[in-house]
N, C-alpha and C positions, 0 to 999 in steps of 0.2 A: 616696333614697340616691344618690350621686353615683358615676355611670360610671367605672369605672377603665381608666384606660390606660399599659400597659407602653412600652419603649423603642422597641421594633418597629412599634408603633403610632401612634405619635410621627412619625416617622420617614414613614410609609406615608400621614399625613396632610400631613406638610411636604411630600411629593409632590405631595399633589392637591390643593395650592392652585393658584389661577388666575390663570396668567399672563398679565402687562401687555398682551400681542400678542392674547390671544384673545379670539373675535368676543362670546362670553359677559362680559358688562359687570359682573362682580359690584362693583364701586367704586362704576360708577354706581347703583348698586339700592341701597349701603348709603346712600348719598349721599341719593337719595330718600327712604328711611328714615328717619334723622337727621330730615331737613325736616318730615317729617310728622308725627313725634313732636315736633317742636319747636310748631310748629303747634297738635297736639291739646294740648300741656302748657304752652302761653298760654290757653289757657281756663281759666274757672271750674273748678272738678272740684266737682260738685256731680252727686246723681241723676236720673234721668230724671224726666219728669215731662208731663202731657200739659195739652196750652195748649190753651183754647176760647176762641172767636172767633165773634162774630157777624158772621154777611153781611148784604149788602143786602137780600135779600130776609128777612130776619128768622129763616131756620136757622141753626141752631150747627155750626160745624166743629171737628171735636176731632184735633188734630193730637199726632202724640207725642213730645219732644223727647229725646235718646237721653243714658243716662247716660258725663256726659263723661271721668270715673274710669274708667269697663270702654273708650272708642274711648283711651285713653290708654296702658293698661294692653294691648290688643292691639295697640297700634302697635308698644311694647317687645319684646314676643311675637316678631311676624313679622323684628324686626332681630334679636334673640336667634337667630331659625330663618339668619336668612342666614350669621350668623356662628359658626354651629356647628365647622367646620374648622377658623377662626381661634380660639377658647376650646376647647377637645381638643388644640392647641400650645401653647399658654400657659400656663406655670405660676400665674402672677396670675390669669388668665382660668379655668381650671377651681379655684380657691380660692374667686376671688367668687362662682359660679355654684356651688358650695357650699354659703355663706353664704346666699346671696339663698334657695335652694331649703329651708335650714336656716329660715332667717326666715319664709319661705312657712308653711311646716308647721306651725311654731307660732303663725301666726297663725288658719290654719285651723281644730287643735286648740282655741282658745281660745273663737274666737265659733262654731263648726259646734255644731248640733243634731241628736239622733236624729231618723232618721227616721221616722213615726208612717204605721200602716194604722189599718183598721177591722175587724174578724175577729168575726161572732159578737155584734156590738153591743156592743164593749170596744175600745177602746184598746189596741192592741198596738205596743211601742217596739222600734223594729227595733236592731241596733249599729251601721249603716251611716249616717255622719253627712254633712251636707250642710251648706249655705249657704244660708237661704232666701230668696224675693223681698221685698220690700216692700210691706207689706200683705198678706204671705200667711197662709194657715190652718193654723191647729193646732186640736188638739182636746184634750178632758180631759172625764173621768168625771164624772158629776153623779148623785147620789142620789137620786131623789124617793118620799116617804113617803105610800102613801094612809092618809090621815085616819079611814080606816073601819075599816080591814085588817090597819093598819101595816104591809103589806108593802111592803118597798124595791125599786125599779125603777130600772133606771139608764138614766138619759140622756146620750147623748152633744151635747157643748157645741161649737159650732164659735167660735172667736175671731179676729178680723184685726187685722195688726198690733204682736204682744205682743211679738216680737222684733224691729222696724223699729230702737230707738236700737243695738241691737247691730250690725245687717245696718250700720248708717251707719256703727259704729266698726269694723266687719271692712275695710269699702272704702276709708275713710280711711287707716288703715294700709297695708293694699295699696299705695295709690298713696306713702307714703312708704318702703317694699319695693321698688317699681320704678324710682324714682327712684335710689336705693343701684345697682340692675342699670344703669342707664341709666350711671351715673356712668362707673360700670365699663366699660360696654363703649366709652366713648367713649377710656378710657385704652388700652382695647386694640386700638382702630383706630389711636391714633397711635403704639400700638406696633409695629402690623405696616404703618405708613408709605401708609396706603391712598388718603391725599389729596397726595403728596408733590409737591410745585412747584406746588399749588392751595390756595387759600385754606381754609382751613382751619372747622370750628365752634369 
């Protein structure tokens, strides 16, 4: 749910913006911002992934390539963090920031799964739901009937993987969620004039 701010508040933030003259650079830092984000969203957005390469000497190096969706996705992050003042004045600016946290939510809701323990040699589904890795573990109850006995013993099955096409379309999404924020917050830097008599993005 989105922070609410009264008049007084408003007011007490158009204060503690940072002015032209002082030694703290926040233009320049959004400026770096921008760039890097621009930067990380010319790449691929595809997930991490780990490259092996043989050397000379005929060992394997396994290097791990970092997913380009999540350095994309925190680049927006940390400009979001610097332009907190400037979206808490902005009427456009705390509406996207809204939206976007609206949009968050339900993307979460959509592809999160319970989270699973072990208790007792059972399956225990917790309510607290998560995002999981890529090729991560789940588990589920398995029956096994001895032949002799008939009595049923339950095993526990571990699987990898069962949720990977979903974890792809949660981050997919995402990165077209940050993009929506990105848009936004670029209208809100030319709305609070932060590059004015410099060339602009």
């Amino acid at each position: 749910m989105a922070q609410q701010y009264n008049k007084e508040d408003d007011e007490n933030l158009q204060e503690a913006e940072y002015h032209k003259k002082s030694d703290y650079s926040q233009a320049e830092m959004v400026r770096e911002a921008v760039s890097q984000i621009k930067e990380t969203r010319g790449k691929e957005m595809k997930p991490g992934y780990f490259n092996i390469t043989t050397q000379r000497d005929g060992s394997s190096k396994k290097e791990y390539i970092g997913d380009t969706r999540k350095e994309f996705i925190g680049s927006i992050e940390y400009l979001k963090s610097l332009l907190t003042t400037e979206i808490a004045t902005s009427k456009r600016g705390k509406e996207s920031l809204k939206k976007f946290k609206d949009r968050k939510d339900k993307c979460f809701e959509e592809y999160s799964v319970n989270l699973q323990v072990i208790q007792n040699n059972r399956v225990v589904i917790l309510k607290k739901k998560y995002i999981p890795e890529v090729n991560g573990i789940c588990f589920r109850e398995q029956g096994l009937q001895n032949s002799k006995t008939y009595q049923t013993r339950i095993e526990i099955i571990q699987e990898r993987g069962l949720y990977d096409p979903s974890i792809k379309m949660y981050w997919d999404e995402m990165v077209d969620i940050y993009d929506y924020l990105f848009q936004e917050l670029n209208i809100l830097i030319a709305e609070k004039n932060y590059f004015k008599q410099k060339a602009g993005f």
